[in-house]
C-alpha distance (Angstrom), angle and dihedral (degrees) to the residues before:
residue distance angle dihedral
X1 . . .
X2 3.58 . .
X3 3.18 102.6 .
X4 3.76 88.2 79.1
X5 3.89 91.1 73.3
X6 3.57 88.1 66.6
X7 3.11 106.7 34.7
X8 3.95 101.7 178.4
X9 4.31 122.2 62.8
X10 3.58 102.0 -150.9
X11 3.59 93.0 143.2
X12 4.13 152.0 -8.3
X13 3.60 93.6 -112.4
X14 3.75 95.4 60.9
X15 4.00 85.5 62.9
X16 4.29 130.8 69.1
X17 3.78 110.0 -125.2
X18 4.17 83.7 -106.7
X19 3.70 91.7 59.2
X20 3.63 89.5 51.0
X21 3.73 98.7 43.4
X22 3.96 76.8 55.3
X23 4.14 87.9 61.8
X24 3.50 93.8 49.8
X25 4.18 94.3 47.0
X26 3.82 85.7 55.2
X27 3.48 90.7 42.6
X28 3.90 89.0 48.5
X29 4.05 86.4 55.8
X30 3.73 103.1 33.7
X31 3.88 82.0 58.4
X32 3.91 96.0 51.1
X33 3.85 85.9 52.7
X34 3.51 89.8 53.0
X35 4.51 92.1 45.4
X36 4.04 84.9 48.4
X37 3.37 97.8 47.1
X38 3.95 90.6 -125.5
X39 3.84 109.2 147.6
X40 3.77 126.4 -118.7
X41 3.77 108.6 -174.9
X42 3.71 96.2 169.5
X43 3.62 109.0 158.0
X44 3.78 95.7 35.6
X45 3.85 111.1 -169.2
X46 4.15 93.0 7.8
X47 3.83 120.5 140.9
X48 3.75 124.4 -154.8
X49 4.16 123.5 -171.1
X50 3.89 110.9 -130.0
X51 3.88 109.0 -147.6
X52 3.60 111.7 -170.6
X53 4.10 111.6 177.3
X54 3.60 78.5 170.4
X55 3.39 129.7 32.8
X56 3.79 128.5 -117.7
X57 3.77 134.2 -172.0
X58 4.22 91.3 -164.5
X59 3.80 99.2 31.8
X60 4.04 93.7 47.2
X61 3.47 104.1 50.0
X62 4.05 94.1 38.9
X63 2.93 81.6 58.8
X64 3.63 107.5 59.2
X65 3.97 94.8 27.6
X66 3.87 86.3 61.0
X67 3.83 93.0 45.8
X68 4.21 98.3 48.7
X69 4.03 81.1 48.3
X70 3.39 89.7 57.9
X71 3.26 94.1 37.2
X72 3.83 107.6 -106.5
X73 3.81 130.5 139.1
X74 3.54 119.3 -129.7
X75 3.96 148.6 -136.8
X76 3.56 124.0 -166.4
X77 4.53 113.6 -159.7
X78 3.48 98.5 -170.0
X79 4.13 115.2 -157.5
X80 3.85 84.0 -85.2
X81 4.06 90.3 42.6
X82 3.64 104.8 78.8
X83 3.58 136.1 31.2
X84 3.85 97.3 -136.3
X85 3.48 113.7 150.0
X86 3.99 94.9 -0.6
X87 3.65 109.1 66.6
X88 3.89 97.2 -1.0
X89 3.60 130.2 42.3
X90 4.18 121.9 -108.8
X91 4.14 86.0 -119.3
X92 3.90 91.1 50.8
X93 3.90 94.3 41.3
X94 3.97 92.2 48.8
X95 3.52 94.6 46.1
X96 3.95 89.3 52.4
X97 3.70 95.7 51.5
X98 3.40 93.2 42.7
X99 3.50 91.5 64.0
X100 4.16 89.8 48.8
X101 3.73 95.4 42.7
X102 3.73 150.7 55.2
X103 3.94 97.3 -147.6
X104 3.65 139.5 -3.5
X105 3.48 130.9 -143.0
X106 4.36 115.3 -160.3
X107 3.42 127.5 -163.9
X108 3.54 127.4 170.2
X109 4.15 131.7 74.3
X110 4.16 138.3 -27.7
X111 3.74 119.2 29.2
X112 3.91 82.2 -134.6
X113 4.26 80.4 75.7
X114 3.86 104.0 49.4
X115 4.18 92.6 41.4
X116 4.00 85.3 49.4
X117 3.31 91.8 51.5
X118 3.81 93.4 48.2
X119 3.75 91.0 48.9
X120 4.01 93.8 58.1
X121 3.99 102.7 26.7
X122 3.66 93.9 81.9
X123 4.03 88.3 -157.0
X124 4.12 123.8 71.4
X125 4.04 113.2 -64.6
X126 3.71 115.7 -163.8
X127 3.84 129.0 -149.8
X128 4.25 101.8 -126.5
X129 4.66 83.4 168.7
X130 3.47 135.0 -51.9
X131 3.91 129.9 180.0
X132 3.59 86.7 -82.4
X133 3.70 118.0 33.1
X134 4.01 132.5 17.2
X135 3.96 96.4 -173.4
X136 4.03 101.8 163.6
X137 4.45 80.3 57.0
X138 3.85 89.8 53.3
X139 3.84 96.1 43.4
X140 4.14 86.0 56.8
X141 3.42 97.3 39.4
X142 3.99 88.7 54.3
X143 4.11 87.1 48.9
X144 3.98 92.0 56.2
X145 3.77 95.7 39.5
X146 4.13 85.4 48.6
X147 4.04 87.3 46.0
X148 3.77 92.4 49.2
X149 3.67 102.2 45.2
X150 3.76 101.7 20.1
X151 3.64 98.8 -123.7
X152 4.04 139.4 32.4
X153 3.79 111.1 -153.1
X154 4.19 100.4 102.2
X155 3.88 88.1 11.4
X156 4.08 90.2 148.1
X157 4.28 101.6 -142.0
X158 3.90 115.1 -177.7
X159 3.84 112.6 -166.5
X160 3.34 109.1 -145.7
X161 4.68 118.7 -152.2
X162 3.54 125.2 2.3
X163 3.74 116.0 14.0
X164 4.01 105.0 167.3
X165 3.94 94.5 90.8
X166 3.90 137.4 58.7
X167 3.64 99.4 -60.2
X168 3.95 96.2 54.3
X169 3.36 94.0 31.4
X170 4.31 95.8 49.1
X171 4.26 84.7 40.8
X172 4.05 94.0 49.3
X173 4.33 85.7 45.0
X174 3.96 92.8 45.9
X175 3.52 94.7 46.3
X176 3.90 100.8 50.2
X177 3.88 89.4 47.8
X178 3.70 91.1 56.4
X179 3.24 103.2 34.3
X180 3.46 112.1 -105.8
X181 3.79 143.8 149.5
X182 4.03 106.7 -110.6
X183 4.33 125.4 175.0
X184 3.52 126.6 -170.1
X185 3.52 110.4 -139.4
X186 3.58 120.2 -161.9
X187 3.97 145.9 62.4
X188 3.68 105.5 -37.5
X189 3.96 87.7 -117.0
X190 3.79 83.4 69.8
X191 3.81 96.7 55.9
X192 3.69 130.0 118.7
X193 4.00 122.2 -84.0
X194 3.61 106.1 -78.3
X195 4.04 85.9 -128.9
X196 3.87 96.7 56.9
X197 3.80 81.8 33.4
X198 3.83 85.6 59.3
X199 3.96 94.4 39.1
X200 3.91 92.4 53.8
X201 4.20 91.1 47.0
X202 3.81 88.1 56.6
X203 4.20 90.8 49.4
X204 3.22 92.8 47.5
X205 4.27 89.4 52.6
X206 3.97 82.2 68.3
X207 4.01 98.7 37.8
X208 3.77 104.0 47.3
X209 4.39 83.3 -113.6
X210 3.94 114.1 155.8
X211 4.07 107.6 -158.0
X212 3.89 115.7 -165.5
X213 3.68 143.9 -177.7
X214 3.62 123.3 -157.8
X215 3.79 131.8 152.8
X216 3.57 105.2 -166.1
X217 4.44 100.3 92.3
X218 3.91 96.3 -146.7
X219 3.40 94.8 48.7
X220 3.51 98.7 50.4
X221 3.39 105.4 52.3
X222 4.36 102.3 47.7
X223 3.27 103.5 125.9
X224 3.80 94.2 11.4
X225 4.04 112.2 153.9
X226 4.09 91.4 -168.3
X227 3.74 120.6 30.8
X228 4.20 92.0 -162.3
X229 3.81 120.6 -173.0
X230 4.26 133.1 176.3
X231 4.01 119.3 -166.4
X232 3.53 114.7 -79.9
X233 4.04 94.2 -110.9
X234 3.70 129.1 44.1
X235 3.60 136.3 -139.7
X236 4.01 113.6 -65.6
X237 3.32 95.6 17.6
X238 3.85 117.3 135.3
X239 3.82 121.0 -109.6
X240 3.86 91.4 -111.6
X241 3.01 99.2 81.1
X242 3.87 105.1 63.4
X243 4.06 82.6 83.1
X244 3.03 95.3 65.7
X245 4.34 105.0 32.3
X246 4.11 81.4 58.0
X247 3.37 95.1 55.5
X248 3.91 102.1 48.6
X249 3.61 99.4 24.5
X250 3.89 104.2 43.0
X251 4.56 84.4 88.4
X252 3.59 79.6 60.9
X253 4.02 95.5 58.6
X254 3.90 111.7 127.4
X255 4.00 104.3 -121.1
X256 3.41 137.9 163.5
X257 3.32 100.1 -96.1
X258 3.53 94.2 50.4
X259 3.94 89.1 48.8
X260 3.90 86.9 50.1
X261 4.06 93.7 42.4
X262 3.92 81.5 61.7
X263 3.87 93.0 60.6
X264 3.79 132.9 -104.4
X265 4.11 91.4 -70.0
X266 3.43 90.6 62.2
X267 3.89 116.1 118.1
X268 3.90 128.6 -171.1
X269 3.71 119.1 -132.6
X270 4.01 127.2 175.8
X271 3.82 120.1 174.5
X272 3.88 94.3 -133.9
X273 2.92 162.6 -52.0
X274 3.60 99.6 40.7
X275 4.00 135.8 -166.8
X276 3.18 103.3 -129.8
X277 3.36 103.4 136.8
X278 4.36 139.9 0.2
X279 3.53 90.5 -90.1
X280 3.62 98.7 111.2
X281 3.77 127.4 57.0
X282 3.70 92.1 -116.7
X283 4.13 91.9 47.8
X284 4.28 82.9 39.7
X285 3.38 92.7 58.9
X286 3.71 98.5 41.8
X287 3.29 81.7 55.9
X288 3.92 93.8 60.3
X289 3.50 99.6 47.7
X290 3.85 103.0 40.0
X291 3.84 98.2 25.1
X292 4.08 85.2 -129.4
X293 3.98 116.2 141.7
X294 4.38 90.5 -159.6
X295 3.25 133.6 6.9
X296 3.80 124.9 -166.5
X297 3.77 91.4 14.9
X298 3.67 137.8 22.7
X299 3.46 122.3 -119.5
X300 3.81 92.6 -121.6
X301 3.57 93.2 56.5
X302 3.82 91.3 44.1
X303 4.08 94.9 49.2
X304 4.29 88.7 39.7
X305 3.58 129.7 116.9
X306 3.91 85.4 -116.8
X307 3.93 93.6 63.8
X308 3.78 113.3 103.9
X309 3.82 96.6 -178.1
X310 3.62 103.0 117.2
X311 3.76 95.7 46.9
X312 4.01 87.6 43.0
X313 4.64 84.0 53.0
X314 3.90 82.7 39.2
X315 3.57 92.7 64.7
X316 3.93 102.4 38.7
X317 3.59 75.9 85.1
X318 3.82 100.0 46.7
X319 4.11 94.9 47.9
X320 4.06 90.1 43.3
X321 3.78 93.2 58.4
X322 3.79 88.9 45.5
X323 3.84 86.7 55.8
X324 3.77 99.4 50.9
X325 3.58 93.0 40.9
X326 3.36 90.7 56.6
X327 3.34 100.8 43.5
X328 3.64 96.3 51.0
X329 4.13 113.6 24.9
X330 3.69 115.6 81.2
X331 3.38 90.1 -153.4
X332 4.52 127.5 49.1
């Protein structure tokens, strides 16, 4: 398997668009065995270390569904569960664990963290988001749009909000390397780094990729096959910014209209969680202060026949296992 030559998946530019059409095949199979019931206990007696500097309903249990399928035993470090970075060093606390375990999965803020961690671990260290890249989202968001559609090359994906951080960044990198047709929707000022920018436009040179930037909504997404959206602030960002993300982002909202200006193909797909509606406290309180009832998608779009969410969440799971197993098995 190839994965074995690189052992670690830190990110999707580290792989060629065949290696990662390889992910998704095993992914493709691993989830049949899971629909049929047929077992696939391929790293019997395994342990992996979970380390979650921020938390994740998706990431966490993909995680550990996919590892007691394959047979794995794991341990969750919440932020408060480790003392990486604070009291001991990332070289020092991957060289512990990698003595302990057989894999570790990271999830928390820089890339500079996960690819240290990698370089000391001496076992596999997987990428579950940082700042910069969230490549175990991107490898199950390709599977779903591939299940959908039956194909990805010239799959035409318009990310809708904020695309400087992993999300836009991971989408712009997975479409180039396979080929597809991605848009960055928003004010420029909300655009890509000009040097990933620059990385993707020279992939997509060898792939057949087109990689846009528009800011005008209805023009972006004719012709769209996935309208794809994020919240409008990340994770550790302060408060004070909401003001401001409401304001300039709100154009930028994924509606119905927009879905149907796309064309009847068009399907809506959001990494999670979503506001959709004031039934969080977050999306509550929003709702207080700026009198909005959603904000980066509508709650008709969300609850539509057109939203592939929950098979997109579905197969976190599906394209995780397929990474571990390849990256420790000898043998798929």
């Amino acid at each position: 398997m190839f994965f074995r030559d690189y052992h670690h998946f830190l990110k999707l530019l580290d792989f060629k668009p065949a290696e990662i059409a390889e992910l998704l095949e095993l992914s493709a199979d691993l989830k049949a065995k899971k629909k049929n019931g047929i077992p696939h206990r391929l790293c019997e007696n395994k342990c992996i270390a979970l380390v979650f500097e921020k938390t994740s309903t998706r990431t966490r249990c993909a995680f550990e569904v996919a590892a007691a399928d394959l047979g794995m035993h794991t341990v969750y470090l919440d932020p408060s569960g480790s003392q990486i970075g604070k009291k001991e060093s990332i070289a020092d606390t991957a060289r512990v664990l990698g003595r302990m375990f057989d894999g570790i999965e990271y999830r928390g803020h820089g890339q500079a963290i996960v690819e240290e961690l990698a370089k000391y671990a001496g076992v596999p260290v997987w990428n579950g988001l940082t700042n910069e890249f969230h490549p175990t989202q991107i490898l199950a968001d390709l599977l779903t749009i591939r299940e959908h559609f039956g194909r990805l090359a010239g799959i035409k994906l318009v990310y809708m909000g904020d695309a400087r951080y992993n999300m836009g960044n991971s989408l712009m990198v997975g479409c180039a390397k396979m080929g597809m047709h991605f848009v960055a929707c928003a004010p420029e000022k909300y655009f890509p780094n000009k040097e990933l920018t620059a990385t993707c436009l020279d992939i997509a040179k060898e792939t057949g990729a087109a990689i846009e930037f528009i800011t005008e909504p209805e023009k972006a997404v004719s012709g769209a096959d996935v309208i794809y959206t994020d919240v409008w602030v990340s994770m550790g960002e302060p408060p004070s910014v909401w003001n401001e993300r409401i304001e300039e982002l709100s154009p930028y909202r994924v509606t119905m209209e927009l879905l149907d200006a796309a064309g009847p193909q068009c399907r809506f797909m959001h990494c999670l969680p979503a506001f959709h509606d004031i039934k969080t406290a977050i999306g509550y309180d929003i709702h207080e202060k700026f009198g909005i009832d959603c904000m980066e998608v509508t709650d008709e779009v969300f609850e539509s026949d057109r939203s592939i969410v929950f098979d997109e969440a579905e197969n976190r799971m599906h394209t995780i296992k397929a990474v571990m197993a390849a990256s420790l098995c000898d043998e798929i």
